[in-house]
C-alpha positions as protocol buffer text, in pm:
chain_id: "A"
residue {
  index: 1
  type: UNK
  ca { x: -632 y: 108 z: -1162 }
}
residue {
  index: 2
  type: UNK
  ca { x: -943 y: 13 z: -905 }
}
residue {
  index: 3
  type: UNK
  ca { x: -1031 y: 272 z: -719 }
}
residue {
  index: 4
  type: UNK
  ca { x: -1286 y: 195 z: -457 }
}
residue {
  index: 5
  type: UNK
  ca { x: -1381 y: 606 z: -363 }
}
residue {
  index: 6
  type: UNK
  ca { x: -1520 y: 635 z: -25 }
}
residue {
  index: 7
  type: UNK
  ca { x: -1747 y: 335 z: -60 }
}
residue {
  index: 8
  type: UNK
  ca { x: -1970 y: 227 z: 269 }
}
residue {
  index: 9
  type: UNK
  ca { x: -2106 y: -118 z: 231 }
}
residue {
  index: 10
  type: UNK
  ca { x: -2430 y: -239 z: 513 }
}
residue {
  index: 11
  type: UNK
  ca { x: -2647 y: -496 z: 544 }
}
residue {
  index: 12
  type: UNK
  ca { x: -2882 y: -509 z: 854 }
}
residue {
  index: 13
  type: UNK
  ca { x: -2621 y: -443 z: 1159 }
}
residue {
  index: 14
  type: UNK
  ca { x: -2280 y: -511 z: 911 }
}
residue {
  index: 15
  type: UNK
  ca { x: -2036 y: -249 z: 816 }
}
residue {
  index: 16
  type: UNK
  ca { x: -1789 y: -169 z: 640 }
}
residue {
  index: 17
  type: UNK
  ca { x: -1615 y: 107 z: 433 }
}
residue {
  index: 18
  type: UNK
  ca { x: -1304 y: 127 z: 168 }
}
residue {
  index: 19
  type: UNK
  ca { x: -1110 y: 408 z: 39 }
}
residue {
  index: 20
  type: UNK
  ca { x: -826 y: 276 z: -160 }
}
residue {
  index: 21
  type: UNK
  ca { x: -649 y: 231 z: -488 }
}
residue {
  index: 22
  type: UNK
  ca { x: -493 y: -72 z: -616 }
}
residue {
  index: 23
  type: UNK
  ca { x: -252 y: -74 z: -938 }
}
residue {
  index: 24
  type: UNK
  ca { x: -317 y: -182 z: -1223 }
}
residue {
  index: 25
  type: UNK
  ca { x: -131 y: -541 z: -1246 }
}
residue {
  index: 26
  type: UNK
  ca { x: -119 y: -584 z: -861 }
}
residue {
  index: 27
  type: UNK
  ca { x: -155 y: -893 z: -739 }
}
residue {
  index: 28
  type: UNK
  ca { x: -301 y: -813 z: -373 }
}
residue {
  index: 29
  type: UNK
  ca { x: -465 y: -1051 z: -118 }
}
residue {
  index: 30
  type: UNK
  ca { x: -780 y: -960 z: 73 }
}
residue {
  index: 31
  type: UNK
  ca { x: -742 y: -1100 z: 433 }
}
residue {
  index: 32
  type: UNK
  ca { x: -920 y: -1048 z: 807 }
}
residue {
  index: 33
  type: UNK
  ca { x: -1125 y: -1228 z: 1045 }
}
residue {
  index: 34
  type: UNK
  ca { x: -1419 y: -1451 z: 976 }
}
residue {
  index: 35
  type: UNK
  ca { x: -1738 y: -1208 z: 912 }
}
residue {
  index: 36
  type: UNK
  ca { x: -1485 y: -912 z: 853 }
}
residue {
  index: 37
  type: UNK
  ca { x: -1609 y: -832 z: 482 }
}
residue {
  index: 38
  type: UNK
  ca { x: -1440 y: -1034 z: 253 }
}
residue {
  index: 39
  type: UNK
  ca { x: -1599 y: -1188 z: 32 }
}
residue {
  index: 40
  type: UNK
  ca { x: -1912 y: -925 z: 64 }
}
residue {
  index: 41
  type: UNK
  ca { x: -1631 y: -625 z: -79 }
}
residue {
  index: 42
  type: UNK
  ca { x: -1572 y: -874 z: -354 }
}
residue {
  index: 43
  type: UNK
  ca { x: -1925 y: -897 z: -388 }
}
residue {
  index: 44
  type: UNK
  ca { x: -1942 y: -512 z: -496 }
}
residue {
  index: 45
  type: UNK
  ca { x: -1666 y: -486 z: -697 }
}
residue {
  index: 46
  type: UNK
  ca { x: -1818 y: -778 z: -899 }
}
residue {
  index: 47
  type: UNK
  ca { x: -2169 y: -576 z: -928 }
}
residue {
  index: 48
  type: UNK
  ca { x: -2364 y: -857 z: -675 }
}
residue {
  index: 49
  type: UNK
  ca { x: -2392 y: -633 z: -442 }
}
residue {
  index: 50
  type: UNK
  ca { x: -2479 y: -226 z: -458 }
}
residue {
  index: 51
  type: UNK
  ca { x: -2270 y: -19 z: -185 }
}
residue {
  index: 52
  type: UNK
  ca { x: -2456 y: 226 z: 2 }
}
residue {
  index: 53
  type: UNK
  ca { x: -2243 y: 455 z: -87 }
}
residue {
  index: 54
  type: UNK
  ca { x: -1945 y: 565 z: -283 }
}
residue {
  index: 55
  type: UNK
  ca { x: -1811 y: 461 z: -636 }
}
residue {
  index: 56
  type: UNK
  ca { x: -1592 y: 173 z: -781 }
}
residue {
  index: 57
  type: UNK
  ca { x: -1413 y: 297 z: -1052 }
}
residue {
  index: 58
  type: UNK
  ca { x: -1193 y: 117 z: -1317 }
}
residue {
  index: 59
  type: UNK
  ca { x: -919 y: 337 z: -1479 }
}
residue {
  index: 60
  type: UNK
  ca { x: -1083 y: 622 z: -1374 }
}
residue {
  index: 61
  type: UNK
  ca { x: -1412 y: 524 z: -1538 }
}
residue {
  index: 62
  type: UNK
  ca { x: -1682 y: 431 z: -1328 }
}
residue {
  index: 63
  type: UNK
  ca { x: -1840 y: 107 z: -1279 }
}
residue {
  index: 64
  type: UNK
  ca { x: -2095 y: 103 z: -991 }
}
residue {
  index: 65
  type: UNK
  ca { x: -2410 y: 74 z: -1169 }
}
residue {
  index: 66
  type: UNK
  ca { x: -2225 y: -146 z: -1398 }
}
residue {
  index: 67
  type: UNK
  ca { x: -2414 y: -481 z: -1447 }
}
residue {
  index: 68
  type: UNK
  ca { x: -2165 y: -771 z: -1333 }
}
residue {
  index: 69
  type: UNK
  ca { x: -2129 y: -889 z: -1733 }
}
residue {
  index: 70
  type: UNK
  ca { x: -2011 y: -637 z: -1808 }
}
residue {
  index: 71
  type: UNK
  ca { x: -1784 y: -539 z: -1562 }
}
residue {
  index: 72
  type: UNK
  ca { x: -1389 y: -567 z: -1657 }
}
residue {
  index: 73
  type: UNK
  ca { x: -1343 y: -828 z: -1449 }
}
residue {
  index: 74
  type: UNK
  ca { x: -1390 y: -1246 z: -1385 }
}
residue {
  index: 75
  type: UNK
  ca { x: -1468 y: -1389 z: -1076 }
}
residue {
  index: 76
  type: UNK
  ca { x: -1370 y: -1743 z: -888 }
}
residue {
  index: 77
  type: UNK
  ca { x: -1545 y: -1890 z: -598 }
}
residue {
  index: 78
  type: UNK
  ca { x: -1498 y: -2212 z: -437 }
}
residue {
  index: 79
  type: UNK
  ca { x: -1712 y: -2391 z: -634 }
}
residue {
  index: 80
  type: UNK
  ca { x: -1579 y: -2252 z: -1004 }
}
residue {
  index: 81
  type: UNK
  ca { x: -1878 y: -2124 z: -1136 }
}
residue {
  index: 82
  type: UNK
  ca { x: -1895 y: -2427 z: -1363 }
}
residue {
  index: 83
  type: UNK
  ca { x: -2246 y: -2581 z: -1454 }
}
residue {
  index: 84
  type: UNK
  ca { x: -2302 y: -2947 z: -1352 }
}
residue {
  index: 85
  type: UNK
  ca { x: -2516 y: -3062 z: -1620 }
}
residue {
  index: 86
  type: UNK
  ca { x: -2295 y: -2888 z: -1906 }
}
residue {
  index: 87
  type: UNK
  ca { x: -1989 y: -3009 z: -2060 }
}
residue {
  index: 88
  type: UNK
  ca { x: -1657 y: -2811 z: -1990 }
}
residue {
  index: 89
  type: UNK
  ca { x: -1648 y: -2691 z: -2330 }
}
residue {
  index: 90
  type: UNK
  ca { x: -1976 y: -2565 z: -2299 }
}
residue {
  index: 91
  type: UNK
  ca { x: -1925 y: -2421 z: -1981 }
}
residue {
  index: 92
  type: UNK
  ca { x: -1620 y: -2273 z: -2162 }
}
residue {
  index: 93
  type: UNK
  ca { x: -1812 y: -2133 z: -2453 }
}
residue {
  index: 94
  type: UNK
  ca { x: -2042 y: -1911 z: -2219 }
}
residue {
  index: 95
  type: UNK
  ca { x: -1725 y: -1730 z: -2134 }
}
residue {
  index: 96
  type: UNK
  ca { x: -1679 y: -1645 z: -2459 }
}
residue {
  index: 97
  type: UNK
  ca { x: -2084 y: -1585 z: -2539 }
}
residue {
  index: 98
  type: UNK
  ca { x: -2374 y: -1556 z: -2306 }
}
residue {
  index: 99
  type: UNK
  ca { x: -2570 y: -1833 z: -2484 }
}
residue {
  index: 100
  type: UNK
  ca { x: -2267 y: -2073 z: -2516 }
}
residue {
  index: 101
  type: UNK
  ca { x: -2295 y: -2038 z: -2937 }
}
residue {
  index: 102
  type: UNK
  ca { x: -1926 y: -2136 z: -3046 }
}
residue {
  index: 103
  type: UNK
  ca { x: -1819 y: -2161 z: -3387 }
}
residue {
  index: 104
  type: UNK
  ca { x: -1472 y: -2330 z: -3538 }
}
residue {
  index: 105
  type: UNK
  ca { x: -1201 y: -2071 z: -3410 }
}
residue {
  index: 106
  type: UNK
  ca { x: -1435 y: -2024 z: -3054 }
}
residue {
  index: 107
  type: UNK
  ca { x: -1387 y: -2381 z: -3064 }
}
residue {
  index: 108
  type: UNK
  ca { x: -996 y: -2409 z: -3106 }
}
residue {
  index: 109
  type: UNK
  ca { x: -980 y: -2113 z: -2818 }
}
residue {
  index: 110
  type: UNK
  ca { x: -1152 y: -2372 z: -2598 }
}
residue {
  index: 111
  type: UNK
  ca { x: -918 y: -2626 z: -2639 }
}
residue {
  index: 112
  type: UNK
  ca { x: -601 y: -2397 z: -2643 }
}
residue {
  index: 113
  type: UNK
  ca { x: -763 y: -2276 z: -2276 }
}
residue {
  index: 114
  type: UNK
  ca { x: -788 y: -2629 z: -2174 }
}
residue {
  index: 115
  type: UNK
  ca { x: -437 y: -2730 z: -2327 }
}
residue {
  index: 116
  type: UNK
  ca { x: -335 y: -2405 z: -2114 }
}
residue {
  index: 117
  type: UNK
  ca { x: -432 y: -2559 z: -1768 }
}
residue {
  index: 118
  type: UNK
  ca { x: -356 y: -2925 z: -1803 }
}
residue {
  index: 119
  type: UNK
  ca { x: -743 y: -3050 z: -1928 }
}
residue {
  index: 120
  type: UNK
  ca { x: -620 y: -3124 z: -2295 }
}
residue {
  index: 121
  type: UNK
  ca { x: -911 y: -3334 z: -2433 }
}
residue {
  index: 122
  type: UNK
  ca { x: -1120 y: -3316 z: -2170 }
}
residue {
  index: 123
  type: UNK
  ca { x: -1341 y: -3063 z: -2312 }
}
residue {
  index: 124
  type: UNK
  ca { x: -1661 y: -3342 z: -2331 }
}
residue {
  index: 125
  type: UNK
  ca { x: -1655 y: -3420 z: -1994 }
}
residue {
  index: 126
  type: UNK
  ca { x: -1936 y: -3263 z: -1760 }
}
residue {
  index: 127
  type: UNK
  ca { x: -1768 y: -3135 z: -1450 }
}
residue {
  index: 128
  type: UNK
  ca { x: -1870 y: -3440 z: -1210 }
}
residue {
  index: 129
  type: UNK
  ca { x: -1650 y: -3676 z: -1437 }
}
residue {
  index: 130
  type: UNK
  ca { x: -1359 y: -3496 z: -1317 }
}
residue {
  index: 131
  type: UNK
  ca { x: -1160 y: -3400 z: -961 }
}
residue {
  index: 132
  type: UNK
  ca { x: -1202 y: -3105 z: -804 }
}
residue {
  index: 133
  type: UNK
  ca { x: -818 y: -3017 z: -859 }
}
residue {
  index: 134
  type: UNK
  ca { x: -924 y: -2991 z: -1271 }
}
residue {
  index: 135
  type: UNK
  ca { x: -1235 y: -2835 z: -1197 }
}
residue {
  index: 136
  type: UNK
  ca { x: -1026 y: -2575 z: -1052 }
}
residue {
  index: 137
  type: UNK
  ca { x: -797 y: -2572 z: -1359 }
}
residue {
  index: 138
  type: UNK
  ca { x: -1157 y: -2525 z: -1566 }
}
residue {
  index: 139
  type: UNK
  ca { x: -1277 y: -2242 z: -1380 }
}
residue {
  index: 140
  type: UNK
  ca { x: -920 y: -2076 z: -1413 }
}
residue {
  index: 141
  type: UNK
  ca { x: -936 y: -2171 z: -1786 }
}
residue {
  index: 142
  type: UNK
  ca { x: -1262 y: -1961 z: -1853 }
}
residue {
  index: 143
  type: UNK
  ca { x: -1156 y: -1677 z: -1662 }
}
residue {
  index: 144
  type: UNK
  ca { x: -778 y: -1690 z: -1927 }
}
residue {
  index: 145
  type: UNK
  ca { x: -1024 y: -1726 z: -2206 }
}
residue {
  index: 146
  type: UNK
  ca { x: -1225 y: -1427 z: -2133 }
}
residue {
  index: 147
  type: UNK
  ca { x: -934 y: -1233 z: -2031 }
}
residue {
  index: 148
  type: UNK
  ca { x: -1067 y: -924 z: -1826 }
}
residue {
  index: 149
  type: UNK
  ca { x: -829 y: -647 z: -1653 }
}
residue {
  index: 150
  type: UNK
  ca { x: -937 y: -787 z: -1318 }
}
residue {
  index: 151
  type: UNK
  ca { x: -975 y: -1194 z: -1166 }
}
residue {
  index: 152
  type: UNK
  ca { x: -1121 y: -1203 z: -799 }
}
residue {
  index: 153
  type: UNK
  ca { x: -1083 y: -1542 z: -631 }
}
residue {
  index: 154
  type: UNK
  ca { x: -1290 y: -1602 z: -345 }
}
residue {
  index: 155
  type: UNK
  ca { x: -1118 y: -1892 z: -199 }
}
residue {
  index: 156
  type: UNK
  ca { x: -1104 y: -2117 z: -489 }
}
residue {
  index: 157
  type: UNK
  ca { x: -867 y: -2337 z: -422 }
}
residue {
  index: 158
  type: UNK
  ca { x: -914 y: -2377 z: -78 }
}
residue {
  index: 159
  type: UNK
  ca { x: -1061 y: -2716 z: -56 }
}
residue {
  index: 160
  type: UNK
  ca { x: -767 y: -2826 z: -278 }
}
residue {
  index: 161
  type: UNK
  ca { x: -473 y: -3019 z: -107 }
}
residue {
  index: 162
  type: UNK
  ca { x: -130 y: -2824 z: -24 }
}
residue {
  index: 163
  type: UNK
  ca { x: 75 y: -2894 z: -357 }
}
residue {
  index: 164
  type: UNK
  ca { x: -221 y: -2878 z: -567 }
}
residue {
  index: 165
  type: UNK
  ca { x: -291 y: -2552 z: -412 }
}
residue {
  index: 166
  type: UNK
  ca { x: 21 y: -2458 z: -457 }
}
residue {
  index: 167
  type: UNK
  ca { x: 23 y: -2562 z: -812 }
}
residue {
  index: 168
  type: UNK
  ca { x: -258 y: -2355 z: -907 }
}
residue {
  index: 169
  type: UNK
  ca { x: -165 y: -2058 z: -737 }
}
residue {
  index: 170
  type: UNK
  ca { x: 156 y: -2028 z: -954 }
}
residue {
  index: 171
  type: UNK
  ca { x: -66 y: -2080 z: -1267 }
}
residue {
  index: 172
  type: UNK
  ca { x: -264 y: -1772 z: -1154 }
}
residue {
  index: 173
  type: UNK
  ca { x: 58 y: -1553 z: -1095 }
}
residue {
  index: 174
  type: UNK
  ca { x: 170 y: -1688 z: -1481 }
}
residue {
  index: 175
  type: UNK
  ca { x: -127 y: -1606 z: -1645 }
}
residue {
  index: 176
  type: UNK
  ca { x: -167 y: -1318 z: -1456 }
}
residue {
  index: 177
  type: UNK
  ca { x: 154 y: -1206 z: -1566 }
}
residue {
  index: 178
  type: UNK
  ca { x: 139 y: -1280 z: -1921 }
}
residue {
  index: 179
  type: UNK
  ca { x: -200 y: -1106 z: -1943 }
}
residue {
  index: 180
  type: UNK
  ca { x: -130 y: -803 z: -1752 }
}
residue {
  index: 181
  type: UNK
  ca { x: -401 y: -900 z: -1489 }
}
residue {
  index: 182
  type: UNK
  ca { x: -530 y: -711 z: -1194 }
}
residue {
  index: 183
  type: UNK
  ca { x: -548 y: -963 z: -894 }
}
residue {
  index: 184
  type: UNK
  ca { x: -778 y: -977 z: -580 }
}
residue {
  index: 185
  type: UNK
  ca { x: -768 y: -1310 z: -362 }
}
residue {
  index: 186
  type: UNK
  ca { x: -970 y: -1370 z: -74 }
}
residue {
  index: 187
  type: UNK
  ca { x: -832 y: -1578 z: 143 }
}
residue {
  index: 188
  type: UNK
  ca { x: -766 y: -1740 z: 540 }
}
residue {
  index: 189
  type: UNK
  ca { x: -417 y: -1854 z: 449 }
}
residue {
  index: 190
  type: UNK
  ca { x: -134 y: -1632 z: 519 }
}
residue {
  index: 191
  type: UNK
  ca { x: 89 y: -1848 z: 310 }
}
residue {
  index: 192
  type: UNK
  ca { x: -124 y: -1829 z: 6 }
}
residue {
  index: 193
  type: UNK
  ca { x: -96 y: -1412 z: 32 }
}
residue {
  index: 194
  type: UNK
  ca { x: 309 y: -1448 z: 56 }
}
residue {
  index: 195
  type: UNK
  ca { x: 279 y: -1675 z: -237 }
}
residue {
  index: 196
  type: UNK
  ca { x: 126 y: -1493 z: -474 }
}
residue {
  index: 197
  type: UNK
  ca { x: 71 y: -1163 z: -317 }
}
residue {
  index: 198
  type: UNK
  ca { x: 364 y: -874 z: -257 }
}
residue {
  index: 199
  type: UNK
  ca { x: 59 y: -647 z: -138 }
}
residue {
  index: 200
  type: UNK
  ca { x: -254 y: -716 z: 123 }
}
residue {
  index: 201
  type: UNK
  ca { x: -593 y: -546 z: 192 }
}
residue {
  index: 202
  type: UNK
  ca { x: -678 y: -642 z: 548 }
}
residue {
  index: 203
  type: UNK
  ca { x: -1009 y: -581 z: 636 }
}
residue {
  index: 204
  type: UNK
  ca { x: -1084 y: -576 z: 988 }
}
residue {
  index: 205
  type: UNK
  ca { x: -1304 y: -396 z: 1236 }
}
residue {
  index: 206
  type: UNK
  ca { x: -1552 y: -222 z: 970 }
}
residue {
  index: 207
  type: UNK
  ca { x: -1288 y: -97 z: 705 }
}
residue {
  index: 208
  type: UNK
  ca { x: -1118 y: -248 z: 424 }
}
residue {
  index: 209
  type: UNK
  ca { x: -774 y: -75 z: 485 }
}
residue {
  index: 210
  type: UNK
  ca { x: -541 y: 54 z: 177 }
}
residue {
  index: 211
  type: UNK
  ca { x: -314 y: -230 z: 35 }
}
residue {
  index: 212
  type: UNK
  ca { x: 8 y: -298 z: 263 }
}
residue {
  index: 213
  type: UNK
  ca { x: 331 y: -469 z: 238 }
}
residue {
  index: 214
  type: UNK
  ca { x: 251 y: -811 z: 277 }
}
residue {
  index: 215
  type: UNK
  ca { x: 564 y: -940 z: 410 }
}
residue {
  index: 216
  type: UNK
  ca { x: 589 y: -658 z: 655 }
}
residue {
  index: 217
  type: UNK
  ca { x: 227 y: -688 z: 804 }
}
residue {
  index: 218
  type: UNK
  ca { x: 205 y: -1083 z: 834 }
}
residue {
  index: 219
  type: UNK
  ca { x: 599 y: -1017 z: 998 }
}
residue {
  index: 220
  type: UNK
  ca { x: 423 y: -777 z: 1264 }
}
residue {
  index: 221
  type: UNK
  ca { x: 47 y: -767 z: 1209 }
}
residue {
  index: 222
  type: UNK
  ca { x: -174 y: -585 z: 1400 }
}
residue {
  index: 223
  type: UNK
  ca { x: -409 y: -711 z: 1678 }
}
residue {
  index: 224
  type: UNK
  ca { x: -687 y: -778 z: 1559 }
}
residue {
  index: 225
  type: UNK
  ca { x: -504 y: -1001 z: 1234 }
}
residue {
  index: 226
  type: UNK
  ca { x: -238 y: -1196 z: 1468 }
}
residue {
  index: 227
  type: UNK
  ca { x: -576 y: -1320 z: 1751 }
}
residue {
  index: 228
  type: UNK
  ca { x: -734 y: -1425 z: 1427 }
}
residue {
  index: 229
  type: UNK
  ca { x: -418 y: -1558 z: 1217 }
}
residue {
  index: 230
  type: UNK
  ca { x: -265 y: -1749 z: 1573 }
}
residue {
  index: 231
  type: UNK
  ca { x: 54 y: -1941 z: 1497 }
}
residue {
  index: 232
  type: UNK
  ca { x: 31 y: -1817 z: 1107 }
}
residue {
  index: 233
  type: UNK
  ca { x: 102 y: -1461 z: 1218 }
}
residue {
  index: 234
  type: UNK
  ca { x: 438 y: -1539 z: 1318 }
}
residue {
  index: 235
  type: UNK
  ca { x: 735 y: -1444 z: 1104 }
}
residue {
  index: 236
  type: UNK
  ca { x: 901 y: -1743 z: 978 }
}
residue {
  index: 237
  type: UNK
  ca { x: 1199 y: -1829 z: 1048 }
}
């Protein structure tokens, strides 16, 4: 379980606070306004940023001083982490080890990660020799190789196109489920949270509010989520 206990987040004029649990296994989307906190609570949970106050704890231990390496956890943004001037393999490898040192069955893990997402044999390519939709599917590929409790995306995908999106995000929910993973995902789409999220953080107005139904608030969010959602906050039909 994460447990984010009585944590206060600021920077300069910004806010924000979280008291909440998720479950271990959730998959639960982070959503609010632009400039609401987003991405900065990922931020903390990942150990880039040090709260003001309060703990993150993970199964009960806790991880606040934690350095983000060795947190229990892999994290996504939208441009995958990977390393332009690196192969995927090697970009791979430093999943696996800090220095990107691979021997024979490191090396077969590679390729079963690639084989995993669709990049079969593409392990010698540097990530400007392929799209963006399979540098996507290599980011996603270290993150299944290192296999942590938790996987924050922050957006990821969103500069993919609708069914590649889509694709993606149901490879997330299947490794997710096959591993047992914890899942927090940013994002400005309520159709990616009904997707692959039954539960929702919104964070609005200073505080990171306890994971809700997601079907239920996007059916009847509050005021602050439909002015910023617009035509996406209403039910469908």
């Amino acid at each position: 379980m994460l447990t984010l206990d009585k944590l206060a987040i600021e920077q300069g004029d910004f806010r924000l606070s979280a008291d909440l649990e998720i479950e271990t296994g959730a998959s639960v989307a982070v959503i609010g306004p632009s400039g609401a906190g987003k991405s900065t609570l990922l931020s903390v949970i990942a150990g880039f940023l040090a709260p003001s106050a309060g703990r993150v704890l993970w199964d009960s231990a806790e991880i606040t001083g934690t350095a983000p390496g060795e947190r229990p956890l892999s994290i996504l943004f939208q441009d995958q982490n990977l390393f332009p001037h690196l192969t995927l393999e090697t970009n791979l490898a430093l999943g696996l080890n800090p220095k990107g040192k691979i021997d024979r069955a490191a090396r077969a893990q590679i390729e079963g990660a690639l084989a995993r997402v669709g990049l079969e044999g593409l392990g010698k390519r540097k990530p400007g020799q392929i799209s963006g939709g399979q540098q996507s599917r290599a980011g996603l590929a270290r993150a299944l190789l290192r296999a942590r409790p938790m996987l924050l995306l922050d957006e990821p995908f969103a500069a993919l196109g609708p069914a590649l999106k889509t694709e993606m995000l149901a490879l997330v929910a299947e490794i997710a489920r096959e591993q047992g993973t914890t899942v927090l995902m940013v994002s400005h789409d309520p159709e990616d949270a009904r997707v692959l999220c039954p539960q929702t953080v919104l964070v609005a107005e200073g505080k990171a509010h306890p994971p809700q139904d997601t079907t239920a608030l996007l059916a009847d969010p509050p005021p602050v989520l439909r002015e910023y959602l617009g035509e996406g906050a209403r039910p469908r039909d």
